[in-house]
N, C-alpha and C positions, 0 to 999 in steps of 0.2 A: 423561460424566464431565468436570467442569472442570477444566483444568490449573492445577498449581498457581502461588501467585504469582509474576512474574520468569521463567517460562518461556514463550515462544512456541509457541504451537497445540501444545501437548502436548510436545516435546520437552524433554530436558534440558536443553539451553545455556540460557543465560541470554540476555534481551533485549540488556544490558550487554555482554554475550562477542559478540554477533552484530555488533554494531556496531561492534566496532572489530575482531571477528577473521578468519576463510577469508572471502575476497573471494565464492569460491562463492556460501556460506550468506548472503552482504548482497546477492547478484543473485537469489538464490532467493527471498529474503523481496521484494525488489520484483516479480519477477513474480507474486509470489502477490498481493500489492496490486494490481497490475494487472488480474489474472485477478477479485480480487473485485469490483471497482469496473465492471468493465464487466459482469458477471452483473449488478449492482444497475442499472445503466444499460439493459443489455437489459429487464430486468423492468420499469423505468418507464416504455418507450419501447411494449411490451406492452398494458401498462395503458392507455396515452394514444392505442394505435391500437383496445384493446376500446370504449373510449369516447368518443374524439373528444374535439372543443373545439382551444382554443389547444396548441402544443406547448410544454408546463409540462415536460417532460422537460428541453429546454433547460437550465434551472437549474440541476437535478441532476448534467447534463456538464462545467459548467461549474463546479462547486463538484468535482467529482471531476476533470479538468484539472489546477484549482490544487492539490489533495492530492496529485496524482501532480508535478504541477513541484516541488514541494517535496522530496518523497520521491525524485526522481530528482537532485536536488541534494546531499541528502544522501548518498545513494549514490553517485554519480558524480565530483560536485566537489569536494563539503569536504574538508579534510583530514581524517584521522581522529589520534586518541591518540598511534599509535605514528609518526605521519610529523611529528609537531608535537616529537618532541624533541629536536630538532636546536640 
């Protein structure tokens, strides 16, 4: 079943609510980023030892790296909504 719009992996809060609300639920949602991105890393790192060649995986870590620098920025660094209304 797909969740509906505006809601994260089947929950009710909102994408919106998460982002700027329980500090919890914005660590939760990056480890779960985490968690995805190196499942997809382990799988093409898999792939590229059933086959050999060049290590093409490379690209993949490095394109999920920068998704995660990003996403630990957001989380971490930036302000969010409610510290901006000072």
């Amino acid at each position: 079943m797909v969740p509906p719009m505006g809601t994260a992996c089947g929950s009710r809060k909102s994408v919106v609510s998460m982002a700027v609300g329980d500090p919890a639920d914005t660590l939760r949602a990056f480890v779960g980023r985490v968690q995805r991105l190196a499942l997809v890393v382990l799988i093409c790192v898999a792939v590229w030892a059933a086959t050999g060649g060049a290590f093409w995986p490379a690209w993949v870590m490095l394109g999920a790296g920068l998704v995660l620098v990003k996403q630990a920025y957001h989380t971490f660094v930036a302000p969010t909504d409610t510290e901006v209304t000072a």
